[in-house]
Every structure is written in C-alpha cells, then in structure tokens.
N, C-alpha and C positions, 0 to 999 in steps of 0.2 A: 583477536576477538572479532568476530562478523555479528555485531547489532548495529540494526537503524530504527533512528525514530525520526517521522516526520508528519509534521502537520500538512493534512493535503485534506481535498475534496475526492469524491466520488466524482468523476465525470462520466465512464462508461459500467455499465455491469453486464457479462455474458447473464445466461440462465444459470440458475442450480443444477449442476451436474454431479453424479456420483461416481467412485471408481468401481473397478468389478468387485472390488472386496464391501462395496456400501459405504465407503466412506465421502461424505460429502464434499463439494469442492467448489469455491464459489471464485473467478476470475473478476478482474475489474480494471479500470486504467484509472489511476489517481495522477490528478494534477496539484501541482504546488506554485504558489509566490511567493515571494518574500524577499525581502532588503538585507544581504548578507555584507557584513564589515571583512575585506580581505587587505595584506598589507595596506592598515590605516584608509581604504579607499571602499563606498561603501556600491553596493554593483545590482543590480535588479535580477532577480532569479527566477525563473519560469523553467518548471519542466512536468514532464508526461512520464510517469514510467508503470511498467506493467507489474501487477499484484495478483497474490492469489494467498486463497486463504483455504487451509483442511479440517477438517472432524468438525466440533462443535465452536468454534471461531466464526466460521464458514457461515450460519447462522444469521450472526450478527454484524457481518459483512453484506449480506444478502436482505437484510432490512433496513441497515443503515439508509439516511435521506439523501440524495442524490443531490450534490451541491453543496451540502453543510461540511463545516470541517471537523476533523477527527482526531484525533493520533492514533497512529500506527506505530506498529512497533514490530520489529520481525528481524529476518537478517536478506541477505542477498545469496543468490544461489544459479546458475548456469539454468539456459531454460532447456534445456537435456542436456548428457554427456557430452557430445558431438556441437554444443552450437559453444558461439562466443559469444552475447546476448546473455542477461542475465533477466533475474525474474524478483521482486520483491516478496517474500514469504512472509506472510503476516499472522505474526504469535498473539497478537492482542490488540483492541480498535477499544477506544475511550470517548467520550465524548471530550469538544475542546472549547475553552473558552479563553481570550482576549487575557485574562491574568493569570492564566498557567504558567 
C-alpha cells in the first residue's frame, strides 16, 4: 500500500497551472515538525517535501492559508519516469486541529 498522511503547513505555493487537457494542478512545498518516539528514544522531525495536487483537490490546496496546518493525505509517486526524487500526490487536505 502507498498512502501518506501528514500534518504539515503550506510554506511555498507555485500559481494555478493547468494541463493541456484542463485539468488543474496546484504545486506547493509543505513543511512538517514534530516529536517522533523511535526505538523508545524520542528525536525532533523537520522536513520539506514537495506536493502536488490534481482536478478539484487542486482548488482547495490553492486556497488553503499559507502557514496554518492541514492534513494531507495522498500517496508518493517518482516526480517522472526517469527521476529518483519523488513527489507527494495529494488525494485530500482537511483542516487540522491539536486533538485530531
């Protein structure tokens, strides 16, 4: 199974771009923190990783507030054939609060 979900912020957003077929496509870089517990030892998390979101998602990725946190939800996927870099694809963005 390839799903991720992760609470992150908004830190960058490209413009609303479309593909040649019209379908919308909104890019973004989301950043995350957080305090993860690994063998019983617990370790500081900081990372940056690159999103993109299609058709009507796309939307509300593109108006989401820049800084607030989210969850995201999607799977990972090669950012083309040829690279080895991968891309976060984002199936659905929620609003997030502190007792989720």
């Amino acid at each position: 199974m390839n799903q991720l979900q992760l609470v992150a912020v908004i830190a960058e957003r490209d413009a609303l771009r479309y593909t040649p077929a019209g379908i919308p496509i909104a890019s973004a870089k989301l950043s995350h923190q957080s305090e993860q517990v690994e063998a019983g030892i617990p370790r500081q998390i900081e990372l940056e990783i690159a999103a993109v979101a299609a058709g009507e998602i796309s939307g509300k990725v593109n108006r989401a507030e820049l800084g607030v946190a989210y969850r995201f939800t999607g799977f990972l996927a090669r950012k083309n054939r040829n690279s080895k870099s991968f891309v976060f694809h984002v199936t659905d963005v929620e609003a997030y609060t502190s007792d989720h």
